[in-house]
N, C-alpha and C positions, 0 to 999 in steps of 0.2 A: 477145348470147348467148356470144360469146367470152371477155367479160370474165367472165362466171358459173363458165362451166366451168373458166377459169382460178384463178380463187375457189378452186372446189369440189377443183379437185385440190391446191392450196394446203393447203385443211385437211385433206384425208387425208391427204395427207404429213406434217403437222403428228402427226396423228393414229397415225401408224406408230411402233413400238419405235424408240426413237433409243439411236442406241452412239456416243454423245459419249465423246472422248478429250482427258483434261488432260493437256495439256502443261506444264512446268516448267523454270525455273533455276536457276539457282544464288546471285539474290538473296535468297531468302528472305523473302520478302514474304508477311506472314499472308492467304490467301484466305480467304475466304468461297466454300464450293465445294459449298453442297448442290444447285445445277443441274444440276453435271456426276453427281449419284448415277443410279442406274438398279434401279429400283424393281421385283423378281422378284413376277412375276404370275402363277403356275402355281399348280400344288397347295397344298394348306394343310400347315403343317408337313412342311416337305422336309428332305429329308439334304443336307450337302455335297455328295457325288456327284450330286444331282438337279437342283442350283442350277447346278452347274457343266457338266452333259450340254442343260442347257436354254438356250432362247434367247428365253422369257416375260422380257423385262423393259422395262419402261417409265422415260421420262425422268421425272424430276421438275417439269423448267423450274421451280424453284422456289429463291433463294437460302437458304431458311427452310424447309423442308419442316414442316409443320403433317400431320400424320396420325392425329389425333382417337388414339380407343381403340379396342386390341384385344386379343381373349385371344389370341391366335397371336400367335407370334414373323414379326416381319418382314425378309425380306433385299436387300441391295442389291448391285450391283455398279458398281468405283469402279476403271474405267481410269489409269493414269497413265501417262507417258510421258516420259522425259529424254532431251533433243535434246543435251545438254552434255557436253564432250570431262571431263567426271572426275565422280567416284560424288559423290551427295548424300544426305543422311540430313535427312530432313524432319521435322516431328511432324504427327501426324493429330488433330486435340481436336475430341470433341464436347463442347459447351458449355451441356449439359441433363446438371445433377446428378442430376436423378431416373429417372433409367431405372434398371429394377429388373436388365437382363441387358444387355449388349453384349457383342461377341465380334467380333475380327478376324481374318479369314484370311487371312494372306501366304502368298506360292506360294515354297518355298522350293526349287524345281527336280524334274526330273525328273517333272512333273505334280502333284507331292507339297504339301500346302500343312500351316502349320503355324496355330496358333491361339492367342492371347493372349483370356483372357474377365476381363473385368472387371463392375460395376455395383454398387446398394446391396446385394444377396446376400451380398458378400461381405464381409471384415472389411478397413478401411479401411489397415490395414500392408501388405496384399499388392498394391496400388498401387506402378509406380516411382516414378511422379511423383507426390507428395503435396501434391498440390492437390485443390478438389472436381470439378474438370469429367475427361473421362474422358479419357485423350492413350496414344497408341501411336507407336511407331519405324516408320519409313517408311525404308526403306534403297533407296538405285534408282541399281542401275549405270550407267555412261556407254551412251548411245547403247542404253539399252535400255527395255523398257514393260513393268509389270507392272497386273494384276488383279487388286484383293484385294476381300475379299467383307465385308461386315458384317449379323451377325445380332441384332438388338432385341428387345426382348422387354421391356414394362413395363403392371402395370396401371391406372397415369395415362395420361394424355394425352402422345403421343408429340411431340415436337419436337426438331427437327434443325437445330440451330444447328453445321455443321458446318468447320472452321478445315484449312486447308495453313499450317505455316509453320514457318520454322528454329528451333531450341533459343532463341535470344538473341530474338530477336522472341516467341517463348512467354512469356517470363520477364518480358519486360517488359511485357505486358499481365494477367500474373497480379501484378506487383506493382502493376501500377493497378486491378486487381480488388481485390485485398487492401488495400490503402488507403482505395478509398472505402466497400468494405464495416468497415473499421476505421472510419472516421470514422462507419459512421452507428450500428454498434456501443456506439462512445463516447458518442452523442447518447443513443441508449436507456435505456444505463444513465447516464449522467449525468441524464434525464428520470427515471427513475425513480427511484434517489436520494435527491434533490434534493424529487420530490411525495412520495416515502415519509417522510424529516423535517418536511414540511409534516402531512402527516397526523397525526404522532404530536404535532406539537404543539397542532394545531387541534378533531384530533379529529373529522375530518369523513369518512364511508366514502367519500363520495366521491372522496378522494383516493386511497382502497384501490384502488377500481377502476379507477381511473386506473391506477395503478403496476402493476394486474393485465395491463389491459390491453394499456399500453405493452411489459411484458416480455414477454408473449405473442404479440403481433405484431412483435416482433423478432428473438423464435424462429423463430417461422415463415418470416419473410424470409430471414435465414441459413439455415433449411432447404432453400428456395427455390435459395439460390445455393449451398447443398450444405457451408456453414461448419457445419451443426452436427453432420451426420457426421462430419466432420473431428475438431473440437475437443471436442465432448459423449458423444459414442458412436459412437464409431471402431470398438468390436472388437462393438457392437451391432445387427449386419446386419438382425435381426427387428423392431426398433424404425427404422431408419431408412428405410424406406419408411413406417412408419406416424408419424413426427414430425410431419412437415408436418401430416397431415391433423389429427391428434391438435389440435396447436398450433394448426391454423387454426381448427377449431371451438371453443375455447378463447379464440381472441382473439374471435370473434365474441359466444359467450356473456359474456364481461366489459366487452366494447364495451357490449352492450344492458344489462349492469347499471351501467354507469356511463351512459348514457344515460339509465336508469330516475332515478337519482340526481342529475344533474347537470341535467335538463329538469326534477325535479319533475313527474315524472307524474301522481303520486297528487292532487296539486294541478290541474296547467293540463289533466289527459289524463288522466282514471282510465278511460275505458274503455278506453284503447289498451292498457293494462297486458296485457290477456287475451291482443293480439293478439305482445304483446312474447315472453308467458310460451313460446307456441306456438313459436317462434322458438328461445326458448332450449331447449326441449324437444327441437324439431330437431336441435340442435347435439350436445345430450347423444345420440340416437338415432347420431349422425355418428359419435362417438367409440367409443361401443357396438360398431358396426360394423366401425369399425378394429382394436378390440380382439379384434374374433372371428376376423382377419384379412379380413374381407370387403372387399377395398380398393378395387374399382373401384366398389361401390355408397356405401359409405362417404366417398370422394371426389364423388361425384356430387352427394348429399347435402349435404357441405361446400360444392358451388361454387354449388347453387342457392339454397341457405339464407344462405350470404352475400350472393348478388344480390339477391335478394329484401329482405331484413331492412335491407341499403345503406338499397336506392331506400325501404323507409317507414321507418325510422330518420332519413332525410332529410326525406321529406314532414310527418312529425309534428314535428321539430324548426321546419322553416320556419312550420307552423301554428302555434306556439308560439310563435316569433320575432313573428308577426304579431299575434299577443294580446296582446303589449307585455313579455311576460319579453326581458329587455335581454340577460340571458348566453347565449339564446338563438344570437344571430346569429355568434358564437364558433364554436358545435358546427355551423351551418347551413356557414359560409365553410370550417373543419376538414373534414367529410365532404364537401364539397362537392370539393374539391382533391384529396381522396382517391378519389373516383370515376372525378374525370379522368384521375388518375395510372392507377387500375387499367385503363382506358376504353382508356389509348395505349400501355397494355402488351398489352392483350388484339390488340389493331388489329397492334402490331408480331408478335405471335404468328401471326395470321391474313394476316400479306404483305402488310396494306392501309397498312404504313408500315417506313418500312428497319429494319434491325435495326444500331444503335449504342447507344454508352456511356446516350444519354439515355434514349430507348425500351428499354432493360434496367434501368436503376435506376428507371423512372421511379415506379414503385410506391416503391422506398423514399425517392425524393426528398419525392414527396407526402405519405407516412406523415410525416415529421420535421418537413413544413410542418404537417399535422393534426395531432400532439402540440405543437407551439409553442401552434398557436392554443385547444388544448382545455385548457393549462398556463396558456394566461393569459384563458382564459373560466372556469377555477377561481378563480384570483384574484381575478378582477372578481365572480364570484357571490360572493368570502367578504367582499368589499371593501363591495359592499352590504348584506349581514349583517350587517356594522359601522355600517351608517349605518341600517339599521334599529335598530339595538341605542342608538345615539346617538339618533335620534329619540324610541325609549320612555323613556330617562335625562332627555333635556328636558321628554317630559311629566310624566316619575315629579316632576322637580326645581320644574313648575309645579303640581302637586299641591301637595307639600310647601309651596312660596311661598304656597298660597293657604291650607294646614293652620296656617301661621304666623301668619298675619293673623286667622284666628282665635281662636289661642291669646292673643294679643295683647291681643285684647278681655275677656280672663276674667284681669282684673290680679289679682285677688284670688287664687285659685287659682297663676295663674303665680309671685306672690311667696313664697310658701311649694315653689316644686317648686324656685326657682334657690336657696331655702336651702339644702334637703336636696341637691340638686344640687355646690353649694359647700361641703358637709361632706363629700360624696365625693368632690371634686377636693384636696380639703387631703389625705385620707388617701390618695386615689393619690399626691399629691405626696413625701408623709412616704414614702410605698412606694418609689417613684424614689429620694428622695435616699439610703433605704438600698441601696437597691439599687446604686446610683454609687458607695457607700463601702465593699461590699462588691466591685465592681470594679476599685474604687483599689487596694483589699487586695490582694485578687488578682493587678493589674498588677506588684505591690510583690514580692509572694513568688514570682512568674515571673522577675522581674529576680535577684531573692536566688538562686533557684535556680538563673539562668544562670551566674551570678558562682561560684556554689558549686560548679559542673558543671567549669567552667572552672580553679578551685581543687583541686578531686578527681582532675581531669584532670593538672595541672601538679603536683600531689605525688605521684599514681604516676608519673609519668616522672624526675620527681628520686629517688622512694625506691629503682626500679629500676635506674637509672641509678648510684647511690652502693650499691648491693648489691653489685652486680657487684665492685668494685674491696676494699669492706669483706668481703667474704668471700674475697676474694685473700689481704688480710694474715692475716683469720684464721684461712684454713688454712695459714699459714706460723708460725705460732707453734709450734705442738706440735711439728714435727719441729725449729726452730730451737732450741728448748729443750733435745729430745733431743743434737743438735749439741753444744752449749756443756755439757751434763752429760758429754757425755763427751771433749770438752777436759778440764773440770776434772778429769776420774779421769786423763785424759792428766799432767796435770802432777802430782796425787798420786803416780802412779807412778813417773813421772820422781824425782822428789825422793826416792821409799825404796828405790829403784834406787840414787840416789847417797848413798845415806848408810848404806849397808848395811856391815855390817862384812865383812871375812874378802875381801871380793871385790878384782880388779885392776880397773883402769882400763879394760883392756881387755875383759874381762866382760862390766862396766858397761854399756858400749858394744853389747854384744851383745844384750844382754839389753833394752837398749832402742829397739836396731832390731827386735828378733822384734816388742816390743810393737807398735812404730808400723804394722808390715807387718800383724799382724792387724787392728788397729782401720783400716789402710788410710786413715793422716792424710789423703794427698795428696786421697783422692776427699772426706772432712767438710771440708778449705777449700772447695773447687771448692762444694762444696754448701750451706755458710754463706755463700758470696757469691752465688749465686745465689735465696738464699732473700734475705737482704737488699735485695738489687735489685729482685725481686717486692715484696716488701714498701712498697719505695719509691716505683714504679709508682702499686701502690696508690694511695698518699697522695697521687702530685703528681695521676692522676687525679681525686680526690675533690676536692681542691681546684680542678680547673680546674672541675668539676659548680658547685661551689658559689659559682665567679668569673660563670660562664653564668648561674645562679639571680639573681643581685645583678643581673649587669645588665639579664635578662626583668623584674626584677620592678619596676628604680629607682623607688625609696621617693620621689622628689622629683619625682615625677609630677604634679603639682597644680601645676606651675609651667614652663613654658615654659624651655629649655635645646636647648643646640645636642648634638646626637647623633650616634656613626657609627650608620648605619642598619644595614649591611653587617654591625654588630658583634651589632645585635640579634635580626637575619635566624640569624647561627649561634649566637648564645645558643636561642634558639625551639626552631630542629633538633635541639639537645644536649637540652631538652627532651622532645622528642616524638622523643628516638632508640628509646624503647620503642614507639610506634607504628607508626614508619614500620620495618618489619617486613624481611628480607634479602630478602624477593620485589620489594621496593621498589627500582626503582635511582633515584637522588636524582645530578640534574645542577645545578651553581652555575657561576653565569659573573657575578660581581661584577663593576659598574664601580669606574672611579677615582672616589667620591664624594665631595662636601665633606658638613663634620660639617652636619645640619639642622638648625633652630628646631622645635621640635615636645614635644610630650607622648609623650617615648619608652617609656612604659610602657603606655598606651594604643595606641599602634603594636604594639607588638610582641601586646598581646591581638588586636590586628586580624589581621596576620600568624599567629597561632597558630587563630584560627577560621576562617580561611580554609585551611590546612595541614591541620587536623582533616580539613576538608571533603571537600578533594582527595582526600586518604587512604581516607577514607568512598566516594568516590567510584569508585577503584580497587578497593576490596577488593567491592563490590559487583558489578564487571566478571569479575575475576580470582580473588577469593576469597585461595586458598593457594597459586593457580599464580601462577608467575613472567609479568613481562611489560608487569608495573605500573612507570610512570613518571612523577617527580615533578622540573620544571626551574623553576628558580628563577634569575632576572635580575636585573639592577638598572643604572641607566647614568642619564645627563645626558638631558633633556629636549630636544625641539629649542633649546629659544628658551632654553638655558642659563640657565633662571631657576627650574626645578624640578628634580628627580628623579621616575623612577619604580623600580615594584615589580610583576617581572610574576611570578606565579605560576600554573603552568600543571601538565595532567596529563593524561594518558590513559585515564580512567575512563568510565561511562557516560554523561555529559553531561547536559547542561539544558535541557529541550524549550522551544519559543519561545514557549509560551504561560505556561510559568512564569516566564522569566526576567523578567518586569517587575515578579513579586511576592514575590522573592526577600528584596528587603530591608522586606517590611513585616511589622512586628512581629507574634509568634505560627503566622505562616507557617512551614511546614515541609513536606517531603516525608517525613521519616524514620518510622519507626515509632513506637509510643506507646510513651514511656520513653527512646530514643534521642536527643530535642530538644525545646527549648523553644520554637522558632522566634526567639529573639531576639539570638541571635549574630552573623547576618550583619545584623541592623537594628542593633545597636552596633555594629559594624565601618563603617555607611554613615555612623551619628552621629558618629562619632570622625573620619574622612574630610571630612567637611563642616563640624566645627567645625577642621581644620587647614586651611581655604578650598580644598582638595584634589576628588579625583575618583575615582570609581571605573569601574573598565567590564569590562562580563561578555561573552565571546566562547567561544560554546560551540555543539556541533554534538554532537547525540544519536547514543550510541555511539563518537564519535569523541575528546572529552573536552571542559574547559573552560578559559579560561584568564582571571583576575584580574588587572587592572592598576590599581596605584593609583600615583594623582600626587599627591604634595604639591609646593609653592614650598619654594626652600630657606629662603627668609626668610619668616614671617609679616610679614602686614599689620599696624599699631596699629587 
């Protein structure tokens, strides 16, 4: 009898308001502190003043508080207490995104408490800390205890995953938060993707629904951990209590149409179909609801309609599996993994298992395993669809075997269809072989046309180039002219000056300074010499154009000769000075080369299509702004047995999927009229008959750069 009574007053004390008090340090160590909350059990909907004159309040004994749903706001009170000789500043996090109201009261002295209110109501910038879970400053003097109060208010399901811990300990469990929610982020849509190109090539819905589903229940999940008020609708407070639900009846209705699709219902199950349809009806009713703002029915809705729909979306698939459909046992092991995962999140919710990293993701661990396996129970159902498709090809092809051996036997008939048969393979043939010679053509007037591109191209830069200098001289002639006329009137004068009768010497003299002072000799020398020196310019320029031309062009091309390369490299550039434009800046850093064995005229067309190119390349980036850069190299090979030619620029570059088709003839990226595609394929021909090399190093946006090797000596 003593042990009873002892019992009995055990659990009424058990049983009594407990006013547990956390104590704290100065480590910083993240708690887990929803035991210590104390749960206000008086009236319904209190003021501050009523919470705080009252002494209704119950322990939670609970490291998880689990407090189902309610339309009241609920309050708690959250002792703390610092025994430590200097002030700590803590954070408070609850770590349930979806509460629709929170609100803390600190006692900021003299009785007086002040209030920070946060939740999804509000618009996600007015957060300090911009994470999804909900976190307040906890400031606690030395050697002193304060009470701050919390008010809840949501109409889901209430849960109290509630954290003590320093700044630095916060940060780094929300960058492990945000990580593994990145990673499974990445997997979704990388999942989705990945069956969204599978779909558009195969053509099968059922891949739609896949990808439908996949993105829908990723939403939801991030809803769940509160990323998609964060990142999707942040200033959308009326929509982010209803995502979730929204999403989650979303995922469910595309789950059950890709179920419908990927089991073949209509097939292995046509009457379940009715039971599927009710289901998805549900769902649509779920969203209905959220949309009218009705959230706590509209949720409820959602969580039995997914229970429900699970467990026979499961049972039907396993019937299914055991009828002998093989892709069956795919979607059976996928849902299956996924129930468990929902199973030991619901269980950690409920206190009947601890609350860590595993039991919080475990739903989305599970989702990533059920999209693998349901990703490659697609595959294997389109993988059989192939082997049916080959199966009816063997029968279609033993048809045919057997359609032969008949035909076989009817010689008469057959000798007369392989004649007429063989008058229409002679007249495809004649069709072909014009057709080939009207491609040969073709190939012939592409080449003509590059050549002739290449020649249009290299005579306006020469016609440009010798303009310039030829209308130097020939704006110096006219006023040279005027000059030297009136020298000559200078000397006429002079001479009837001196031969005039009646006058002295001295006169003379006068009379042909005034003259020289007005016609101002001294400034028409100065001005004949400088018109002569332009003049000359001129000339020695037009000559150097036309030393450049001789050597771009060497006539003796058809024949192997040793060359400075370095000399054909600035012959090119005098060409293409009408190109390469003042926005251009043009860097040269010549080595010391020996002259090379080579087809130097050939070379230098190689060099000028690739300079084209580059050019092409910048004015494409930069247009008419300044900024465009063209460097041009040349030096000794390692193994001093070759030369190279590096030609490089800053233009928009060559993406890595074209650069291996760079050099095949007719290829082009340019516009129609801008190329023939066959420039950089003769620059790779002329490189490979000098036993040489080329090689393309280019990074999109950033520019490209050409390097060609020849030997200095050719091989016999």
């Amino acid at each position: 009898m003593k042990c009873w009574y002892l019992l009995i007053c055990l659990f009424i004390l058990a049983c009594l308001p407990s006013h547990a008090q956390l104590t704290v340090d100065h480590s910083g160590q993240r708690l887990l502190i929803g035991h210590w909350l104390e749960r206000y059990t008086g009236s319904e909907n209190p003021t501050l003043s009523t919470v705080l004159s009252s002494s209704s309040f119950q322990s939670l004994r609970s490291e998880v508080p689990n407090l189902g749903t309610s339309s009241a706001a609920i309050w708690f009170r959250l002792p703390i207490k610092n025994n430590e000789e200097q002030d700590i500043d803590l954070l408070l996090e609850i770590a349930y995104p979806l509460l629709d109201e929170i609100e803390l009261y600190s006692p900021s002295g003299n009785g007086a408490y002040q209030s920070i209110k946060l939740g999804e109501h509000q618009n996600f910038s007015n957060r300090k800390y911009k994470v999804p879970n909900y976190v307040f400053d906890i400031h606690l003097p030395r050697k002193s205890e304060k009470v701050f109060f919390l008010r809840i208010k949501s109409t889901e399901q209430i849960i109290l995953p509630i954290y003590l811990s320093s700044e630095r300990q916060f940060m780094s469990q929300m960058n492990n938060d945000s990580l593994i929610s990145g990673i499974y982020i990445g997997i979704v849509f990388i999942m989705a993707i990945y069956n969204l190109f599978l779909f558009f090539s195969v053509r099968d819905k059922g891949y739609l629904y896949y990808v439908l589903y996949v993105l829908c229940a990723g939403i939801t999940q991030m809803g769940i951990k509160g990323y998609s008020f964060q990142y999707l609708w942040p200033s959308w407070p009326y929509f982010a209590t209803k995502g979730p639900i929204i999403f989650g009846c979303l995922s469910g209705l595309s789950a059950l149409l890709f179920a419908d699709s990927f089991l073949q219902l209509q097939k292995n199950a046509p009457r379940s179909r009715r039971i599927v349809k009710i289901f998805i009806t549900l769902f649509m009713i779920g969203i209905a609801l959220a949309l009218i703002n009705l959230i706590q029915p509209a949720f409820f809705v959602m969580q039995v309609t997914t229970g429900a729909g699970s467990l026979f979306t499961l049972y039907l698939s396993y019937r299914i599996m055991i009828s002998g459909y093989k892709p069956a046992k795919y979607f059976v092991y996928g849902w299956t993994v996924l129930l468990l995962g929902s199973v030991v999140f619901l269980l950690k919710d409920y206190g009947l298992l601890d609350y860590n990293n595993f039991t919080s993701y475990a739903v989305q661990i599970a989702s990533v395993i059920e999209m693998a396996l349901l990703s490659f129970g697609l595959a294997y159902s389109i993988n059989m669809l192939k082997q049916d498709k080959e199966a009816s090809r063997l029968r279609e092809l033993a048809i045919s075997l057997e359609n032969e051996r008949l035909i076989r036997e009817q010689n008469v008939l057959l000798e007369e269809k392989v004649s007429e048969r063989t008058h229409e393979l002679k007249e495809a043939n004649a069709s072909l072989q014009l057709t080939l010679t009207h491609l040969k053509e073709a190939q012939s007037q592409l080449v003509e046309a590059e050549k002739m591109a290449s020649l249009g191209q290299l005579t306006a830069g020469v016609a440009h180039e010798i303009n310039n200098p030829i209308n130097f001289v020939s704006s110096n002639v006219a006023p040279l002219k005027r000059d030297i006329k009136m020298m000559w009137n200078t000397l006429a004068e002079v001479e009837r000056i001196a031969f005039a009768p009646g006058l002295s010497d001295q006169e003379k003299q006068l009379q042909i300074k005034k003259f020289k002072d007005d016609l101002d000799l001294d400034y028409l020398k100065t001005e004949v010499d400088f018109l002569l020196k332009g003049m000359h310019d001129g000339a020695h320029r037009t000559a150097e154009i036309v030393k450049s031309l001789r050597i771009f062009s060497r006539v003796d091309e058809d024949t192997l000769k040793f060359a400075d390369i370095n000399e054909g490299l600035a012959s090119t550039l005098v060409i293409l000075n009408s190109l390469i434009n003042n926005t251009i800046k043009v860097g040269k850093s010549y080595g010391d080369l020996p002259k090379v064995e080579c087809h130097a005229g050939k070379l230098n067309q190689v060099f000028l299509n690739i300079i084209t190119n580059a050019v092409y390349a910048i004015n494409k980036k930069f247009g008419n702004n300044s900024g465009g850069k063209l460097w041009i190299e040349t030096g000794l090979a390692d193994d001093q047995l070759g030369i190279f030619v590096k030609i490089a620029d800053n233009g928009i570059g060559i993406p890595k999927n074209i650069q291996e088709r760079i050099f095949e003839p007719f290829f082009t990226t340019k516009d129609v009229g801008e190329g023939t595609g066959l420039g950089m394929s003769i620059a790779y021909n002329t490189i490979m008959k000098h036993h040489g090399k080329i090689i393309v190093e280019s990074e999109v946006g950033e520019g490209t750069a050409f390097i060609v090797q020849i030997p200095i000596q050719q091989k016999n």
